[in-house]
N, C-alpha and C positions, 0 to 999 in steps of 0.2 A: 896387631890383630893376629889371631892364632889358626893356624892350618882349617879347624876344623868351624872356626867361627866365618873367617870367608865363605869354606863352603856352604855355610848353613844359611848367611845373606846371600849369594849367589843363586842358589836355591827357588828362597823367599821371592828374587827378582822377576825370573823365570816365571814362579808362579802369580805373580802380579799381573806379568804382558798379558801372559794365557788369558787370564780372566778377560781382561782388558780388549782383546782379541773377539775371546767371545761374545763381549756385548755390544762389540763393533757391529760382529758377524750379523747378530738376533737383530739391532736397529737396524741393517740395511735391508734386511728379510720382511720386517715389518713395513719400511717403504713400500718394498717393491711387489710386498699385497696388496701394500692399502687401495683401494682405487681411487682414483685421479679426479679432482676436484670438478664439477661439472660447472663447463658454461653459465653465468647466468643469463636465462632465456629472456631475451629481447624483447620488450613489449611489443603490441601490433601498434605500426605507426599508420596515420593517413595517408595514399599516396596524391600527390599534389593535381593529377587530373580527374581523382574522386567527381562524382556529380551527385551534386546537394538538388534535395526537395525539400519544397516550403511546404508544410503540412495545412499551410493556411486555404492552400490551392482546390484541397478536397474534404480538409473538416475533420475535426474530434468529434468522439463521442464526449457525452459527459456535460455539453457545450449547447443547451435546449435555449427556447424562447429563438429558435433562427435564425434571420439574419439583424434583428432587431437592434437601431445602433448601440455600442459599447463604448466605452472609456481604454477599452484594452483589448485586444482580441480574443486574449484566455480568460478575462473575465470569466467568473460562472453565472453573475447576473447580468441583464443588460443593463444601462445607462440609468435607465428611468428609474429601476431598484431604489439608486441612491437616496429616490426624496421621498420613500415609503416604508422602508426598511428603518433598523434600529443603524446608527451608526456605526457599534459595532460588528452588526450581523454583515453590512456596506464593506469593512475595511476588510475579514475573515470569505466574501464571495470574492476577493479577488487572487485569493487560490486557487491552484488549476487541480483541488482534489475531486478524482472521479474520471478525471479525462482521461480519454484513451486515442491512441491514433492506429488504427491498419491501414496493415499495407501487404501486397506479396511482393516477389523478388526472387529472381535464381541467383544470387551475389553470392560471392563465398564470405563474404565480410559486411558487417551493417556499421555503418558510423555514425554519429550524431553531432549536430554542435547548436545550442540554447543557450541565451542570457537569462538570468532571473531576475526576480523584482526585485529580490529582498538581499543582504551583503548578510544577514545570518543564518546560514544554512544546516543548524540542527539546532536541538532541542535540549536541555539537562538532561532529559529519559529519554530520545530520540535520536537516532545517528543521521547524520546527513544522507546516506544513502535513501531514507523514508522521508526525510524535508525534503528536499533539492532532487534526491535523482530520478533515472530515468528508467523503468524497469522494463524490459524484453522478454516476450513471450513469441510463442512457435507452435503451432496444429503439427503433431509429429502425424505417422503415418495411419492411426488409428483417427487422425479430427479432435482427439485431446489439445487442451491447451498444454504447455510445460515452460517452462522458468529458461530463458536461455544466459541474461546478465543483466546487470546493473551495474550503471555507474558509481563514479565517486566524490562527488563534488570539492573544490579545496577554494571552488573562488565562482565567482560569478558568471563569467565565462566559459560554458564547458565546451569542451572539444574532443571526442573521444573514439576511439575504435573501440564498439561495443564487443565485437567477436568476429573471428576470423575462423578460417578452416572449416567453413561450413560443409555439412554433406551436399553431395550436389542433388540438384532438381531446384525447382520452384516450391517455394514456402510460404505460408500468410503470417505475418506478422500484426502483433499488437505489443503498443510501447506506451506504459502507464505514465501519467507528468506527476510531478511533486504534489506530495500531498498539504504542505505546510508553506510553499513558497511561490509567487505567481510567476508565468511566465512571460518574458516579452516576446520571444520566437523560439522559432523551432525548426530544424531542419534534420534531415534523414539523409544520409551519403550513402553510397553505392558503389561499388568498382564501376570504370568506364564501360565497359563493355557489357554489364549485368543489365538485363530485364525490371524493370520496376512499375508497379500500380498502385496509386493511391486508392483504398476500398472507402467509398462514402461512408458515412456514419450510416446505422440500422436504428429503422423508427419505432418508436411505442417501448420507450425508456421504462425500469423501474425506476421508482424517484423516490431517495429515502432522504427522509429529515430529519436531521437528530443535531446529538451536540457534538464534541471534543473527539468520540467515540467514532461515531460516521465519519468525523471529519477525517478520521488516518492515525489519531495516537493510541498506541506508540508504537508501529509498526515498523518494523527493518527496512522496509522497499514498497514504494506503492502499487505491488501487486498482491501484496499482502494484507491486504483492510477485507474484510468480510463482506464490503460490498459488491469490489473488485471477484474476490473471489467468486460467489455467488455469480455476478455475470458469467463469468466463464463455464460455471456448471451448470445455466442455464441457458446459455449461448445465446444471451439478451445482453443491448445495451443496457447501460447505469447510469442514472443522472446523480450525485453524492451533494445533496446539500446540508451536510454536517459541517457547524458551523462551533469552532470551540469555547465554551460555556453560556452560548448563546442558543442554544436549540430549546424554544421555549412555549413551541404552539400558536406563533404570532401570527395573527389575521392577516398582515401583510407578506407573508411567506406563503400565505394560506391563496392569496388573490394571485401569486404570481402562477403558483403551481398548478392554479387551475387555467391558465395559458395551455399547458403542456396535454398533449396526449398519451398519456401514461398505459403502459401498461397494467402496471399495478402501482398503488400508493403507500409507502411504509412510514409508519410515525415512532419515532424514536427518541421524543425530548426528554424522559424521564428523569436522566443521569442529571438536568440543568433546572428538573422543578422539584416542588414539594407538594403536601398531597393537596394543600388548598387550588395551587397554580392550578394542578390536573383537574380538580373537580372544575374548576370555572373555567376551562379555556379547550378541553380537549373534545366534550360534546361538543360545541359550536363549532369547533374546526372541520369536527369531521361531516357535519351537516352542509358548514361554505363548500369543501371539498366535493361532496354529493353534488350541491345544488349545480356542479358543471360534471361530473363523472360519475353520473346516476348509474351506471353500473362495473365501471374500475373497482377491482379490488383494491379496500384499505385496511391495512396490516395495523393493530395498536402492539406493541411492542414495552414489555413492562424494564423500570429501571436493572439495570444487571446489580448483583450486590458484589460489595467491595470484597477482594478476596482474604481482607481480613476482619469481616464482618464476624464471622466465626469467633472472635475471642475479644470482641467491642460491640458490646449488648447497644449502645444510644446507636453506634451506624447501624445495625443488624433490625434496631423497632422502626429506623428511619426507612431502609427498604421495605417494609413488613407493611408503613403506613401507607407508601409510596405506590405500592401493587394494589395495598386495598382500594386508594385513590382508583384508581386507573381502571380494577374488577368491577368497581360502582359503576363507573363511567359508559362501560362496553354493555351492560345489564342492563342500564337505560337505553341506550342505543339500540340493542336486540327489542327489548321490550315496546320500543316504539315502530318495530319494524325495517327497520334500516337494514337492505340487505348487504352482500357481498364481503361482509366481516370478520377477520380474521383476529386472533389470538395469541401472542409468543410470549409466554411466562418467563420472567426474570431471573429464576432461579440457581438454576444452572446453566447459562450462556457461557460464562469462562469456564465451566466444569463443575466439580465439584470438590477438587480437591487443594483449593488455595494455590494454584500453580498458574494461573491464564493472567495475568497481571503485572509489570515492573513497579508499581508504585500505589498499587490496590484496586485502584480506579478503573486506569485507561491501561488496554488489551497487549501483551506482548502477540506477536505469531501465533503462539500456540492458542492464544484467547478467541483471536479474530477467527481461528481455524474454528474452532469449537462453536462461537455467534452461527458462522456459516451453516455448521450442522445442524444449529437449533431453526433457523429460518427454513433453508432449503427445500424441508417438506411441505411445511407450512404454503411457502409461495409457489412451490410446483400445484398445490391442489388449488390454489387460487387461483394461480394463472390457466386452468384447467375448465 
């Protein structure tokens, strides 16, 4: 090899390292910006001298007819239901939808731990957190209610630290039960040393009767159902006797409910009948309902339409039929004198713009949210 050919690989060498140097240099520059991989944060565990309450001790809301005996203690009917009711209206009361439990507490952390009835804990259109969990609400400093957590169900079992790093003071709490799954117990944990009050249930319930809809689908968390809701904006218990594809206007839901002391009555079977069912069965209901709640406001409530009625003309006449049913129904009723009578048109309850929906029917969040704003008024001048 020749003088000037060495130098020109020699050279080349040279300028190889360099390079090589260089992107040594730029990688270890770029380390030593990057920032440092963070912890992963710890979930909140229970601590083992926790002290659990049986909420059995001081009562759900949601949970009427009194002490009357049960088959279960979450039952939503009591025992005797069984031999008057439809069988499957029997198997769907023994979901704990509509219950509520408070409580206050100065805790900086709330825990829970409940068994369920059922080993299927969500739905095809429904997440386990709206079948099975357990949803946490908080009065911040204004007396609003607001959303504090939900669980996650993965099994029958649950045992959970709901939240931690609470703001300090004393707080009231309300924690919604599953709306699709019953429960066998329930208890409420606390740090050892926190403050806690079980708040008795509040008397003179709304009590709504409906189908699939009332019952909780298809809601994220059962603080999220438009019944649930609605108590909280009116800062009234709820009794939820939505029962799914069984809310039918039945005489025998009809006798129990007039047991109760209602504050106001909402009738909501639309979504489970058709217009013949409503003409024959909604007058007389709401007459038995009178004959014990001669002056309870009762809400008739028209089918909501599917929110893809808009571009399915036979669903779109079926609602169309379904309201007229039910306009016949409350015109008779008015015209016979029947006071304390109210009215919610079907219309736009999910909205109006095909969006309140996962599967046409039954309500995502934003559906239930939108039911709520269609009732709200309606039931504040009622209950007025």
């Amino acid at each position: 090899m020749g003088f000037f050919a060495q130098k020109i690989l020699k050279q080349r060498l040279l300028d190889s390292m360099k390079v090589f140097a260089l992107i040594l240099l730029s990688v270890g520059f770029a380390f030593a910006q990057s920032p440092k991989t963070p912890a992963k944060a710890k979930g909140a565990t229970i601590p083992s001298d926790a002290v659990w309450h049986d909420v059995t001790t001081w009562g759900v809301e949601g949970r009427g007819w009194g002490d009357q005996q049960r088959l279960r203690w979450f039952d939503r009917f009591p025992a005797k239901a069984q031999k008057t009711v439809t069988p499957a209206v029997w198997t769907l009361s023994r979901d704990s939808a509509g219950m509520m439990v408070r409580f206050k507490s100065n805790a900086k952390a709330i825990y829970c731990r409940y068994d369920l009835m059922k080993p299927s804990l969500a739905l095809s259109a429904m997440p386990a957190t709206g079948v099975s969990g357990l949803d946490l609400y908080a009065r911040d400093e204004k007396g609003q209610w607001r959303w504090v957590a939900c669980t996650k169900p993965d099994k029958q079992h649950v045992e959970a630290a709901m939240i931690s790093d609470l703001a300090p003071g004393e707080h009231e709490f309300a924690a919604y039960l599953p709306l699709y799954n019953g429960m066998e117990k329930l208890e409420i944990g606390v740090p050892k040393d926190a403050k806690f009050e079980g708040l008795k249930p509040r008397q003179k319930p709304i009590v709504f009767y409906g189908t699939s809809i009332t019952h909780g689908a298809n809601a994220s968390r059962p603080g999220m159902v438009h019944t649930a809701i609605l108590g909280r904006r009116l800062d009234r218990a709820v009794i939820n006797l939505g029962f799914s594809g069984n809310g039918r206007m039945d005489a025998a839901v009809g006798d129990l409910i007039n047991e109760l002391d209602a504050a106001a009555i909402v009738i909501d079977c639309g979504p489970n009948m058709g217009p013949a069912d409503i003409t024959a069965k909604c007058v007389p209901l709401v007459k038995q309902l009178r004959s014990k709640h001669t002056a309870t406001p009762i809400i008739l409530v028209e089918d909501r339409r599917f929110t893809n009625s808009w571009i399915t003309p036979q669903k779109a006449k079926f609602h169309d039929d379904n309201h007229a049913a039910l306009q016949a129904a409350f015109k008779q009723l008015k015209s016979e004198k029947v006071a304390h009578l109210s009215y919610i048109s079907g219309d736009a309850l999910y909205g109006t713009d095909a969006e309140g929906a996962n599967d046409a029917s039954h309500a995502t969040d934003l559906g239930f949210m939108r039911q709520a704003d269609a009732f709200e008024p309606v039931l504040r001048a009622a209950l007025r």
